[in-house]
C-alpha beads as a LAMMPS data file, in Angstrom:
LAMMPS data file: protein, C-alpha beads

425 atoms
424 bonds

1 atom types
1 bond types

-500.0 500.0 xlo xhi
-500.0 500.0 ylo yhi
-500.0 500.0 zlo zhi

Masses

1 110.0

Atoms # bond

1 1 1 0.000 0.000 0.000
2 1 1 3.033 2.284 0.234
3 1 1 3.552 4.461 -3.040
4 1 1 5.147 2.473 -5.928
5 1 1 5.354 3.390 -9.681
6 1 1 7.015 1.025 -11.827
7 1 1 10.512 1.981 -13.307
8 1 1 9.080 2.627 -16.498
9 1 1 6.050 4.748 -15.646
10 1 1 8.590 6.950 -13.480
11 1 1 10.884 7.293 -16.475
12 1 1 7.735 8.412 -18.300
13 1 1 6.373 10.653 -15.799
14 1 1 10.374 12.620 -15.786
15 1 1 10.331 13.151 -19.251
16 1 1 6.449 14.083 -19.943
17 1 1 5.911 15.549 -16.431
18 1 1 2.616 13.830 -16.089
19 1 1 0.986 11.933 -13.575
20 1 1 1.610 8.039 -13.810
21 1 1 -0.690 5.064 -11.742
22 1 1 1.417 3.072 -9.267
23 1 1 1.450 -0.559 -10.011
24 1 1 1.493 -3.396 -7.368
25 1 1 2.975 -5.342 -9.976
26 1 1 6.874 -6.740 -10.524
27 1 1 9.345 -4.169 -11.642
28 1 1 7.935 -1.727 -9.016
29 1 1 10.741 0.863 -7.041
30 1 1 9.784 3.027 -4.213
31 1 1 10.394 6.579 -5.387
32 1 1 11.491 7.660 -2.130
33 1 1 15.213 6.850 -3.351
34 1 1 14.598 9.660 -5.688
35 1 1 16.760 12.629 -3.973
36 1 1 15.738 15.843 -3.895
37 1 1 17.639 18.361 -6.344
38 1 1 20.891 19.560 -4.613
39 1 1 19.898 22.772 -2.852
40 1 1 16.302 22.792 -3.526
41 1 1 14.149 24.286 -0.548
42 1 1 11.861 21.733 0.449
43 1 1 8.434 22.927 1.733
44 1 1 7.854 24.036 5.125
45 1 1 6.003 21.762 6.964
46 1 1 6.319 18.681 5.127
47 1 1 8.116 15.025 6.485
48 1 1 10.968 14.066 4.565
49 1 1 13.908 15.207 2.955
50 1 1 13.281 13.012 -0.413
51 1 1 11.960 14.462 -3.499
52 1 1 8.313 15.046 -3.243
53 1 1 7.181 15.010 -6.834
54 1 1 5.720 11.511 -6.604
55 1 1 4.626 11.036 -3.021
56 1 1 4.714 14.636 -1.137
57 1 1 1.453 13.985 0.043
58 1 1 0.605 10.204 0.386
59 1 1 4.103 10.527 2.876
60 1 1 2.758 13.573 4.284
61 1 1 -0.789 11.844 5.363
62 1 1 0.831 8.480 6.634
63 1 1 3.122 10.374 8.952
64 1 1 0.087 12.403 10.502
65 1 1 -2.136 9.335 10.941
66 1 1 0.983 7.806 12.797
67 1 1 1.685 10.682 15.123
68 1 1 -1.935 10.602 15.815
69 1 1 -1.733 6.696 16.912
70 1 1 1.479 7.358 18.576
71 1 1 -0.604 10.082 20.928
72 1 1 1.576 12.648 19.918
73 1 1 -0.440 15.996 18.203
74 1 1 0.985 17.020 15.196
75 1 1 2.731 20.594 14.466
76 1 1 0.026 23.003 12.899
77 1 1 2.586 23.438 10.127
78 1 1 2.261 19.706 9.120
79 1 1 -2.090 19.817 9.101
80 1 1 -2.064 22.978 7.230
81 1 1 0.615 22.276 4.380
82 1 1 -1.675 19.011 3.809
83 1 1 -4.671 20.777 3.722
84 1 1 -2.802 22.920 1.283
85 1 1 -1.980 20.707 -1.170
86 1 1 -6.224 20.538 -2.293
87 1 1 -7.335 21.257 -5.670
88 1 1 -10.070 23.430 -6.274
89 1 1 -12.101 20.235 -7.234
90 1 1 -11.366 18.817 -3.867
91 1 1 -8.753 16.462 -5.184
92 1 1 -5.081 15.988 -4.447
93 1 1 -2.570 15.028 -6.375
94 1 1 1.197 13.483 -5.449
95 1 1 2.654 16.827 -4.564
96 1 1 1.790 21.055 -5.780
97 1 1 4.891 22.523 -5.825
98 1 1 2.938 25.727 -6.472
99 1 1 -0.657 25.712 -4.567
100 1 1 -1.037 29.170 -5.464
101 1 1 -1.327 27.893 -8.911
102 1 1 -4.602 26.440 -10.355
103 1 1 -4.667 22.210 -10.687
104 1 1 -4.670 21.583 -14.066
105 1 1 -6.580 18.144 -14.458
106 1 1 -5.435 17.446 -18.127
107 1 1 -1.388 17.664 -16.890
108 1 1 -1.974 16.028 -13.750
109 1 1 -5.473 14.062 -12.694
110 1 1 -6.361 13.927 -9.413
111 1 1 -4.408 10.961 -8.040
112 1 1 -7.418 9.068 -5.770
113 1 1 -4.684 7.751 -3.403
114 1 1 -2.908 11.024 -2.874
115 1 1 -6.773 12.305 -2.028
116 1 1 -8.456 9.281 -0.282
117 1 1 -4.904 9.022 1.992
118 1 1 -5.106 12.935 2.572
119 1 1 -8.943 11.986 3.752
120 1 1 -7.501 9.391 6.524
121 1 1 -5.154 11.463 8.200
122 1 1 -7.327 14.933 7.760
123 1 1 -10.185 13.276 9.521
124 1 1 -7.981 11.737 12.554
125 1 1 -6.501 15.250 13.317
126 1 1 -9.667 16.721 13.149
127 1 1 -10.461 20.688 12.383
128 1 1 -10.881 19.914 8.127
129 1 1 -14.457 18.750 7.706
130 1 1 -14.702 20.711 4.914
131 1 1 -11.708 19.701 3.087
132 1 1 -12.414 15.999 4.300
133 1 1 -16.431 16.358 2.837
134 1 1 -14.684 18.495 -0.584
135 1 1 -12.215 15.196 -1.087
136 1 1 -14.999 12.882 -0.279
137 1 1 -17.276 14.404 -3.028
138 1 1 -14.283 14.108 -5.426
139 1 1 -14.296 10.245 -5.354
140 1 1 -17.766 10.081 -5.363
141 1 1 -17.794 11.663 -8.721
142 1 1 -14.798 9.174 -10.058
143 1 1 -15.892 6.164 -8.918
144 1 1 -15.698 3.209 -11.634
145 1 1 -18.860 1.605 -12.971
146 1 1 -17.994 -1.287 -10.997
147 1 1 -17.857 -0.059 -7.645
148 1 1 -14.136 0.609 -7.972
149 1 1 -11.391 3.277 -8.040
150 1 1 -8.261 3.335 -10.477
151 1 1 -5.318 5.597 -9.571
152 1 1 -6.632 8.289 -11.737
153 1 1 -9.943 9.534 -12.974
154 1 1 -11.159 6.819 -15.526
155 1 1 -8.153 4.051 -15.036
156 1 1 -9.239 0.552 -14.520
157 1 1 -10.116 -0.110 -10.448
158 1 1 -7.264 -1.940 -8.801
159 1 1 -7.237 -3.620 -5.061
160 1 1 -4.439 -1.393 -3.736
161 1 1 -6.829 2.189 -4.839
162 1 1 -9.892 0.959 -3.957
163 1 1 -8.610 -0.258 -0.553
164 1 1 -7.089 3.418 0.234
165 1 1 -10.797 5.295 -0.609
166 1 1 -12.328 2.440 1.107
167 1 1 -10.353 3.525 4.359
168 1 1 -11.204 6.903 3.244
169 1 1 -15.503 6.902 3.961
170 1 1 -14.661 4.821 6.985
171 1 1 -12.202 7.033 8.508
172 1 1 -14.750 10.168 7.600
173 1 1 -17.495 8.265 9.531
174 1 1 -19.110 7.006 6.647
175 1 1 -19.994 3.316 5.116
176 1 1 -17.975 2.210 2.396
177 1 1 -20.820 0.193 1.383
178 1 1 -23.708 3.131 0.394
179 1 1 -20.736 4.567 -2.080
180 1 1 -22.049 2.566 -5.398
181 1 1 -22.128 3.596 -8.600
182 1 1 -24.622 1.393 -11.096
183 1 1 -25.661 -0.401 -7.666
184 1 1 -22.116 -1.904 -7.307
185 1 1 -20.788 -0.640 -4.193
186 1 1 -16.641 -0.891 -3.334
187 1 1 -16.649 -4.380 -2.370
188 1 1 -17.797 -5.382 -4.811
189 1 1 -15.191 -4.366 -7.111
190 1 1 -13.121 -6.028 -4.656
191 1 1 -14.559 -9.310 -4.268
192 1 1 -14.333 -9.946 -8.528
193 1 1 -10.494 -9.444 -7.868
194 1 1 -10.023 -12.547 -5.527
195 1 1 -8.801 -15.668 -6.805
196 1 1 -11.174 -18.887 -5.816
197 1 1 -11.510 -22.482 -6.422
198 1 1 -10.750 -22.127 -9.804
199 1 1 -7.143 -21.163 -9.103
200 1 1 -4.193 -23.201 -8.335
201 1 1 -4.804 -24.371 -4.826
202 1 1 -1.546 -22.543 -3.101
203 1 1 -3.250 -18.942 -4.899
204 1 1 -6.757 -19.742 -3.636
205 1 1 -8.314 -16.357 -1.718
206 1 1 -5.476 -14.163 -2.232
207 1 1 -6.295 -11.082 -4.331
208 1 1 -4.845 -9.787 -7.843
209 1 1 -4.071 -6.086 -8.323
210 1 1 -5.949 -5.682 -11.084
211 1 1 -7.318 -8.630 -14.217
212 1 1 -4.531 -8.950 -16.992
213 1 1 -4.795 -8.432 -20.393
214 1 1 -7.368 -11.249 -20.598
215 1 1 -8.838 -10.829 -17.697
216 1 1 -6.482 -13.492 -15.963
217 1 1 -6.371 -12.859 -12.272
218 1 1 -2.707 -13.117 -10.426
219 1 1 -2.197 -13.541 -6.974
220 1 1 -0.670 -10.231 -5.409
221 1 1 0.465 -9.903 -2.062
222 1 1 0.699 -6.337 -1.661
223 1 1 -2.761 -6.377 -3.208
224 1 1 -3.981 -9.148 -0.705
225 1 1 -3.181 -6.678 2.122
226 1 1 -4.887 -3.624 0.881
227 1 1 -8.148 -6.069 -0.265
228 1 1 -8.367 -7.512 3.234
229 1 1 -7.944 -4.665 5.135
230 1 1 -10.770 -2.442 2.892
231 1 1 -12.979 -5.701 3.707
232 1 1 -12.734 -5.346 7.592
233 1 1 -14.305 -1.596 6.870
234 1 1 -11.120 -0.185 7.827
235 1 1 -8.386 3.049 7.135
236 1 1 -4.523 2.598 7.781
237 1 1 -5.092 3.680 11.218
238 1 1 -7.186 0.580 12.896
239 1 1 -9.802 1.713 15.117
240 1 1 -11.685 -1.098 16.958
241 1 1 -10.283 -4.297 16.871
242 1 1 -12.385 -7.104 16.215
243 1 1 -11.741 -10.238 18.586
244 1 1 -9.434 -12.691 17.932
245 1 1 -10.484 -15.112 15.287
246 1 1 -8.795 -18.288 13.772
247 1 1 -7.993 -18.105 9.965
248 1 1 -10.766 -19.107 7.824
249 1 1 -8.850 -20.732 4.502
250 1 1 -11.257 -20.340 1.366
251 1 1 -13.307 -23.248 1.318
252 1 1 -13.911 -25.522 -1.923
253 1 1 -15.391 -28.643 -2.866
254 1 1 -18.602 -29.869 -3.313
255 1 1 -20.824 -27.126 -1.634
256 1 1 -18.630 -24.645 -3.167
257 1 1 -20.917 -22.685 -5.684
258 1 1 -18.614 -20.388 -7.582
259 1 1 -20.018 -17.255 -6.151
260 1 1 -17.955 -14.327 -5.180
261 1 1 -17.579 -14.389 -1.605
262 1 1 -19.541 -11.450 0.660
263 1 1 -16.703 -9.248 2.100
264 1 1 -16.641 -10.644 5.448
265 1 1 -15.780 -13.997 4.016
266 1 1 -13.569 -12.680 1.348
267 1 1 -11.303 -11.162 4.080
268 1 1 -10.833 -14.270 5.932
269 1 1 -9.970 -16.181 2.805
270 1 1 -7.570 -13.139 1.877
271 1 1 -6.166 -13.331 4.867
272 1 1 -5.508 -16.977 5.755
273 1 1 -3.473 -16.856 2.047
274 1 1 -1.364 -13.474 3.648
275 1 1 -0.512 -15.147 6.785
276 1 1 0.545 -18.926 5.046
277 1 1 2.345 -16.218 2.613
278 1 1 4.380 -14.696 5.564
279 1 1 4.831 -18.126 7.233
280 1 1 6.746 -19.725 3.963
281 1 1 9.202 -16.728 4.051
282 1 1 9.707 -16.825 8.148
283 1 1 7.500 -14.349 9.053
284 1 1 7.871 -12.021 5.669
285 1 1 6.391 -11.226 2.272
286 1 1 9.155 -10.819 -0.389
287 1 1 9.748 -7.968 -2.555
288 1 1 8.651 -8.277 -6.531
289 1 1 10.942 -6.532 -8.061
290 1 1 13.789 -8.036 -10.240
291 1 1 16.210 -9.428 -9.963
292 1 1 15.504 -9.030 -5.498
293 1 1 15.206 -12.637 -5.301
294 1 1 14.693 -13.757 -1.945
295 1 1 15.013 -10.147 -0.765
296 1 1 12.420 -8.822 2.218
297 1 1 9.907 -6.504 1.567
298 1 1 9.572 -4.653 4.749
299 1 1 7.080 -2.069 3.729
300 1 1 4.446 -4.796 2.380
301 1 1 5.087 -6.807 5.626
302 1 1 3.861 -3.814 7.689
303 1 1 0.813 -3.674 5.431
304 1 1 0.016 -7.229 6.006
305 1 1 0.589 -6.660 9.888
306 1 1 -2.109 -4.340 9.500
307 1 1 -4.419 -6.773 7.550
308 1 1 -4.110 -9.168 9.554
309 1 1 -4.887 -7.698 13.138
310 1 1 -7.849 -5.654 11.471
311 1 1 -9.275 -9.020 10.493
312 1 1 -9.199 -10.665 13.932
313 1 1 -6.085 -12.160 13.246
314 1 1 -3.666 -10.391 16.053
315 1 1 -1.367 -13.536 16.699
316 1 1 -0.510 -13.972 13.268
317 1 1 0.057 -10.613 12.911
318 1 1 2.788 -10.174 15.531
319 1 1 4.672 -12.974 14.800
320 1 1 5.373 -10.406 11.490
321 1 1 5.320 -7.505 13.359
322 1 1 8.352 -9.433 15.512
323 1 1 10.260 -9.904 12.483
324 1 1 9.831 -6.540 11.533
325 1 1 11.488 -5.074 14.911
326 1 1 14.569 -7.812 14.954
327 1 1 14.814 -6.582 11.162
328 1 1 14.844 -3.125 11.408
329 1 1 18.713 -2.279 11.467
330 1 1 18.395 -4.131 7.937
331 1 1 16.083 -2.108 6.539
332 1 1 17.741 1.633 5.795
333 1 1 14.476 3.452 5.212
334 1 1 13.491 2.655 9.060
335 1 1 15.859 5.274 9.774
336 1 1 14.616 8.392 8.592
337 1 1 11.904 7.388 5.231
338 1 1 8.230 9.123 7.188
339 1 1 6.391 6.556 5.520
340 1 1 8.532 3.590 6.068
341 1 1 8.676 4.729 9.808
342 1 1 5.115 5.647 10.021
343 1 1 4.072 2.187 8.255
344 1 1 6.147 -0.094 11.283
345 1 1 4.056 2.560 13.552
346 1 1 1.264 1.640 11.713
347 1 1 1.346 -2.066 12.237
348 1 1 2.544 -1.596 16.235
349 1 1 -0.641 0.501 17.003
350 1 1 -2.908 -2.425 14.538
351 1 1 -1.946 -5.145 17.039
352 1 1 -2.573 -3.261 19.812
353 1 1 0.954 -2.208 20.580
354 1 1 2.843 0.805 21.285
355 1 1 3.176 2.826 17.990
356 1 1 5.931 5.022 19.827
357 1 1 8.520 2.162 20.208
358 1 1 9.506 -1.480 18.823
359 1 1 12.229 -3.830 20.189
360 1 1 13.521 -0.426 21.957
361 1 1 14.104 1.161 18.756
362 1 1 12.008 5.030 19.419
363 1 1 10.368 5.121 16.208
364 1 1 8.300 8.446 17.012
365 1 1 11.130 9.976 17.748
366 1 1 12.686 8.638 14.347
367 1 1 9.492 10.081 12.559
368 1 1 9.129 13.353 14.398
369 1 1 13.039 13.504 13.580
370 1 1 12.084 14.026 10.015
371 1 1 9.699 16.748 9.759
372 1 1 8.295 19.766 11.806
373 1 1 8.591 19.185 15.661
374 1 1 5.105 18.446 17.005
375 1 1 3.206 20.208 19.192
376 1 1 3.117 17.572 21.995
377 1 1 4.103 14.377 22.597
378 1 1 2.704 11.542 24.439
379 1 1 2.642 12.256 28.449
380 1 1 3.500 15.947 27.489
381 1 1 1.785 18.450 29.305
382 1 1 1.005 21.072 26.548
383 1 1 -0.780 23.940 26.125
384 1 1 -0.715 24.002 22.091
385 1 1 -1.743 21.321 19.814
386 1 1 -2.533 20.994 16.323
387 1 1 -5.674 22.597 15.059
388 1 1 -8.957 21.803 15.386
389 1 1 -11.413 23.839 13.736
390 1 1 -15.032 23.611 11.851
391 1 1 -13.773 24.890 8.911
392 1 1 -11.070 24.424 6.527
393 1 1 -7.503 26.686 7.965
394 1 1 -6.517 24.132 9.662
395 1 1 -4.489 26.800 12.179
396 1 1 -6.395 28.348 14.752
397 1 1 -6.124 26.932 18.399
398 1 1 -9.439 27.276 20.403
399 1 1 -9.718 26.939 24.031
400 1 1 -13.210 26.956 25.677
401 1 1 -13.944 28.197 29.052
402 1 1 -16.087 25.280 30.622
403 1 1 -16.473 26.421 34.150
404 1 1 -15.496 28.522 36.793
405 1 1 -16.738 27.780 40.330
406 1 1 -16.139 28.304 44.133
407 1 1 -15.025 25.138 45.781
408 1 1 -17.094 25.608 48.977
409 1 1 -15.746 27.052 51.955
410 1 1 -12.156 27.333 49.711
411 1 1 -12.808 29.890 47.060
412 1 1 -10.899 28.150 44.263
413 1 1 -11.866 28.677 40.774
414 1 1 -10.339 26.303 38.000
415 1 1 -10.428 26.569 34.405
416 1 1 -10.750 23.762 32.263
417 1 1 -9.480 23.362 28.503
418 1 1 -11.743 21.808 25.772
419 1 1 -10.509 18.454 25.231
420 1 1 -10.061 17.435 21.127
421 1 1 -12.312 16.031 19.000
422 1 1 -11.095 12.671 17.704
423 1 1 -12.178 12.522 13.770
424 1 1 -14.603 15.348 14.340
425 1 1 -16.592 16.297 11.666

Bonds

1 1 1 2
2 1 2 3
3 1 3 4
4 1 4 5
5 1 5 6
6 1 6 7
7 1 7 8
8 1 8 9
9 1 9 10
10 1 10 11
11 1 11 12
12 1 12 13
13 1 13 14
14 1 14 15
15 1 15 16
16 1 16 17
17 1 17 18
18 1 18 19
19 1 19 20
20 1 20 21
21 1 21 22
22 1 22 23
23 1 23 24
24 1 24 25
25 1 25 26
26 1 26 27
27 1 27 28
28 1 28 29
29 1 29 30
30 1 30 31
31 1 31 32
32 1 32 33
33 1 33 34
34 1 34 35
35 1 35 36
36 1 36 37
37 1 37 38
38 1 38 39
39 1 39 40
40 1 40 41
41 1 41 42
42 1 42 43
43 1 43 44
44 1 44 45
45 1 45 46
46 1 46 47
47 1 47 48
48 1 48 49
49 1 49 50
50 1 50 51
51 1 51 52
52 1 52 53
53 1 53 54
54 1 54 55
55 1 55 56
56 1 56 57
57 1 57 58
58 1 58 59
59 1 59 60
60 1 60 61
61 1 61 62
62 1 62 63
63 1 63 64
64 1 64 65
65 1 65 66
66 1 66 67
67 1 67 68
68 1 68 69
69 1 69 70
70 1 70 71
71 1 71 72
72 1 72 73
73 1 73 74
74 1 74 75
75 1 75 76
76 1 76 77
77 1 77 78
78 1 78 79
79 1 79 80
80 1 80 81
81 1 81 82
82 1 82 83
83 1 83 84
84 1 84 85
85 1 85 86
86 1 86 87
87 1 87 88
88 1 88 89
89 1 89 90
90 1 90 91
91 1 91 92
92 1 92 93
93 1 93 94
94 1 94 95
95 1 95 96
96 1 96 97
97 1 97 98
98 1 98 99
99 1 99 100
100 1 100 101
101 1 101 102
102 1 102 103
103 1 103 104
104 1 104 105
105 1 105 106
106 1 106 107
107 1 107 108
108 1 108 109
109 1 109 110
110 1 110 111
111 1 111 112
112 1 112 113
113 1 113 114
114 1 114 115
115 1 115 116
116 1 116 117
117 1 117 118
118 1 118 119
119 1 119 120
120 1 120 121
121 1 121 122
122 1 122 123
123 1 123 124
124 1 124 125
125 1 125 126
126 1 126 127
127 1 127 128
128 1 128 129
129 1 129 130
130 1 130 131
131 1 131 132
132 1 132 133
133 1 133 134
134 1 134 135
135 1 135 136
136 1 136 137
137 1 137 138
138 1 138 139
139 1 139 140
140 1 140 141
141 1 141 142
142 1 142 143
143 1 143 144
144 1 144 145
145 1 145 146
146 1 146 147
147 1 147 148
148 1 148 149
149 1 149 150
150 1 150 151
151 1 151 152
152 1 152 153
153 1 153 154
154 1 154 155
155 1 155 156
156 1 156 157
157 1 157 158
158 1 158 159
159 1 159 160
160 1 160 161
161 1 161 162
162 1 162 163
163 1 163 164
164 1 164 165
165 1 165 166
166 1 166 167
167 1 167 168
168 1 168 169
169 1 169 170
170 1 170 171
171 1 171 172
172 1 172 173
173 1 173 174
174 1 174 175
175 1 175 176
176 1 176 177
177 1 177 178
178 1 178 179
179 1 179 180
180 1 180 181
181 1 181 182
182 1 182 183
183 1 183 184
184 1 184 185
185 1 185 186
186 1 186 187
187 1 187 188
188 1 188 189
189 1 189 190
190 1 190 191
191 1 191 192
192 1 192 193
193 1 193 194
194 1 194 195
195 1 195 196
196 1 196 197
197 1 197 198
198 1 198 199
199 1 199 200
200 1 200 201
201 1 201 202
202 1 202 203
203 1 203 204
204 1 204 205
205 1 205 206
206 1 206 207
207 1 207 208
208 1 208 209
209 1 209 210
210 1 210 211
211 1 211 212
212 1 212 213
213 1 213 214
214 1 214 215
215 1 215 216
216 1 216 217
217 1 217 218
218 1 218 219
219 1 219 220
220 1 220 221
221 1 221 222
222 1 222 223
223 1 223 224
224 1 224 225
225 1 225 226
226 1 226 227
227 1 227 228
228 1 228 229
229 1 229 230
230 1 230 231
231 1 231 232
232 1 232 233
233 1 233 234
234 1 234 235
235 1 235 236
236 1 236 237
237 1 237 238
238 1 238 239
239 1 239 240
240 1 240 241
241 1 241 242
242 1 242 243
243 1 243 244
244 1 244 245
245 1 245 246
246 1 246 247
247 1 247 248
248 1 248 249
249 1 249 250
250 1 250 251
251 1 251 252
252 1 252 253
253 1 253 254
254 1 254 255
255 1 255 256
256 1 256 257
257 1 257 258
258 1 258 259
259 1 259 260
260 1 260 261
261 1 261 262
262 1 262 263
263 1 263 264
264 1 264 265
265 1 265 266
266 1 266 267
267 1 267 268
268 1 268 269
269 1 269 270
270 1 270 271
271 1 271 272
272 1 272 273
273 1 273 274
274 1 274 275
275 1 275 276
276 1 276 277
277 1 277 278
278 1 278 279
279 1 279 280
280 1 280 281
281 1 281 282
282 1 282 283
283 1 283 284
284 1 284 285
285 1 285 286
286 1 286 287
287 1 287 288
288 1 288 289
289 1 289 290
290 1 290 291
291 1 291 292
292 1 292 293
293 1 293 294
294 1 294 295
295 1 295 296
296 1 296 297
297 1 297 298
298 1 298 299
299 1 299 300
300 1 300 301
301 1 301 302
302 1 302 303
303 1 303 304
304 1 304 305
305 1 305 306
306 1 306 307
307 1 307 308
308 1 308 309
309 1 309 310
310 1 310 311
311 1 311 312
312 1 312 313
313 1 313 314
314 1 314 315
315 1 315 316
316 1 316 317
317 1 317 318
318 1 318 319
319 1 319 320
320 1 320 321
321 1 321 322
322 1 322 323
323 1 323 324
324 1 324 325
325 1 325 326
326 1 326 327
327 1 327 328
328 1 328 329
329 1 329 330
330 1 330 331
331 1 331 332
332 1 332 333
333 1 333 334
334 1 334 335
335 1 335 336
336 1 336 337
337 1 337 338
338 1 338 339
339 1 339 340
340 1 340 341
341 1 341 342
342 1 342 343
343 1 343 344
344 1 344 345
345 1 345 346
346 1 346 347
347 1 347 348
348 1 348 349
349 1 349 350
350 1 350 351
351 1 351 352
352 1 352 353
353 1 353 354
354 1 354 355
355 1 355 356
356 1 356 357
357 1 357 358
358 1 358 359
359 1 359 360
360 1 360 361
361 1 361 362
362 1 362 363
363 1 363 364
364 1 364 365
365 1 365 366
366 1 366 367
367 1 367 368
368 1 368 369
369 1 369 370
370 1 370 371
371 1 371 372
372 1 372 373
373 1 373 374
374 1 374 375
375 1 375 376
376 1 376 377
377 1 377 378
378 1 378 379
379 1 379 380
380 1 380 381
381 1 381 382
382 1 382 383
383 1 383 384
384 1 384 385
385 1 385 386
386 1 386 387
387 1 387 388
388 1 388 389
389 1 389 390
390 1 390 391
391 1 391 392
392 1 392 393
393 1 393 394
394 1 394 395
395 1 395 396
396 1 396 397
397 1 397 398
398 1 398 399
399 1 399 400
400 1 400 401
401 1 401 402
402 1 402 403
403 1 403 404
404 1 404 405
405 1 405 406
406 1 406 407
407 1 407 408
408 1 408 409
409 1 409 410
410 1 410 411
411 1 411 412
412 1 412 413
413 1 413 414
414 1 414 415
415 1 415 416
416 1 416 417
417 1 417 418
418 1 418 419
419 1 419 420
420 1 420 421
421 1 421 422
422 1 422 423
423 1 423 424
424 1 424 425
């Protein structure tokens, strides 16, 4: 679920300076090893030092929606400069360098990850309901005959998007389900992308990204994690955990009647395939790209962490989420990537950990490292946080005065602040 673009589509993207669809697919490169230029200013307010071009604001909303798990409250900085990054339409796209400019859809479509990401981790910090109800009327308008959301306006749906706007309505307080479009609603797009009995037996309930040329379906890990996780009804950041389940395999044979599989069902046949996927690699999923045979993909791990403890599956998640935290010195993007960080975060706060540290390595204080200093941190006694607001600035601290009295006989009056609003809208 982490932004990739295949090598090809970035190459395209340099030269034509148009926005290209990531790809769950082999051949894929995270384009956070792109550097920024030598000596280029990068914008205030933003996490990470890397080129923004392709993922300014999908890294951007991923941080925020791990501070926010983490306890800590984000810098006001950080809220407003994603809030910033809106088109008039109420779309995003990867990264504005220049938000005083106009979007211009025909150069660069809204990108529904970039907006349906930006709709997660707006709604957990609270204070942008009308840049959360803007975005959210945005993918209403581009949603795919089939229930579905490609990466931009009018692309084919794929697991990976639809799983991000998915995450999107839920996080807003809304049901994923009432979005349909010709009476096919999101999971349903989802369900006709799972492999059943049909398939070779070792591929059986995992997911494909998208149908091939021929409308062959290929099991896809990465896709698998997104697909299960949009079936539990849930964002990146995991709200109420369901109770522990055992894994559900996809069940064929004779009473098997060929029918796609209601969403509930579908997730616990995705994710029985994601955990026996992590168990053959000792607690991993492997990257796809190639020539990185045998070669850990950390990033997808953390996304099936998440999966799997959103589906009732916590035990099988943190035997990954383990391997993760003995792993991390071998991962170099743990350091200081925001959305490698924020993903390991991520996964912590899914099982029910402590997003703030792993294995003693201080991951918020790796993340927070890498962008503007938030406002307060967990335990912190502050009197400044980020903002929460009924409109769309994004900036402007309120307190309330909620009472003054006389304790009797003692005289004392106290003040007491307004407390946040968690996703208030």
């Amino acid at each position: 679920m982490f932004l990739r673009r295949s090598i090809p589509a970035v190459a395209a993207a340099v030269v034509l300076g148009v926005a290209v669809a990531p790809t769950a697919s082999a051949g894929t490169v995270s384009t956070d090893a792109i550097s920024a230029s030598p000596g280029k200013k990068l914008p205030k307010g933003l996490y990470g030092t890397n080129d923004p071009k392709y993922d300014g604001v999908w890294r951007q909303s991923v941080a925020l929606l791990a501070l926010d798990a983490a306890g800590a409250k984000p810098a006001r900085a950080a809220v407003a400069w994603l809030a910033g990054q809106q088109c008039d339409d109420g779309s995003f796209t990867a990264y504005r360098a220049d938000t005083g400019a106009p979007c211009d859809a025909k150069k660069t479509p809204g990108d529904t990850n970039a907006t349906a990401a930006a709709v997660q981790a707006l709604s957990a910090v609270g204070g942008q309901s009308k840049t959360v109800a803007e975005s959210l009327t945005w993918l209403d308008s581009v949603q795919n005959k089939d229930g579905g959301w490609g990466y931009n306006p009018g692309s084919p749906s794929d697991a990976n998007s639809v799983s991000v706007v998915v995450g999107a309505y839920a996080a807003a307080g809304k049901q994923p389900e009432k979005a349909t479009k010709n009476g096919k609603s999101p999971y349903d797009a989802l369900t006709s992308l799972q492999l059943g009995c049909d398939a070779d037996k070792d591929a059986r309930g995992a997911f494909a990204y998208q149908p091939g040329k021929d409308g062959e379906l290929a099991a896809n890990d990465d896709a698998t994690a997104a697909a299960v996780l949009a079936a539990t009804g849930s964002g990146m950041l995991v709200g109420e955990r369901s109770a522990e389940r055992p894994l559900e395999p996809l069940k064929c044979g004779k009473d098997a009647d060929g029918k796609a599989l209601g969403r509930k069902a579908a997730a616990d046949a995705g994710a029985a395939r994601l955990a026996a996927r992590l168990d053959e690699n000792g607690g991993h999923l492997l990257a796809a790209t190639p020539g990185a045979k045998d070669t850990p993909d950390y990033a997808n791990t953390a996304d099936a962490v998440v999966a799997l403890a959103a589906s009732g599956h916590r035990d099988e998640a943190k035997k990954s989420l383990n391997w993760l935290g003995a792993k991390l010195s071998s991962w170099d993007k743990s350091r200081n990537d925001p959305a490698a960080v924020a993903g390991v975060m991520l996964a912590a706060h899914a099982t029910g950990g402590d997003p703030a540290k792993l294995k003693g390595t201080d991951l918020l204080g790796r993340l927070a490292a890498t962008g503007p200093k938030p406002a307060g941190m967990p335990g912190e006694k502050t009197a400044g946080a980020a903002a929460k607001d009924d409109g769309d600035s994004g900036t402007v601290l309120r307190w309330s005065l909620l009472g003054a009295g006389l304790a009797a006989g003692a005289g004392v009056g106290f003040l007491i602040s307004s407390r946040r609003k968690k996703r208030g809208l």
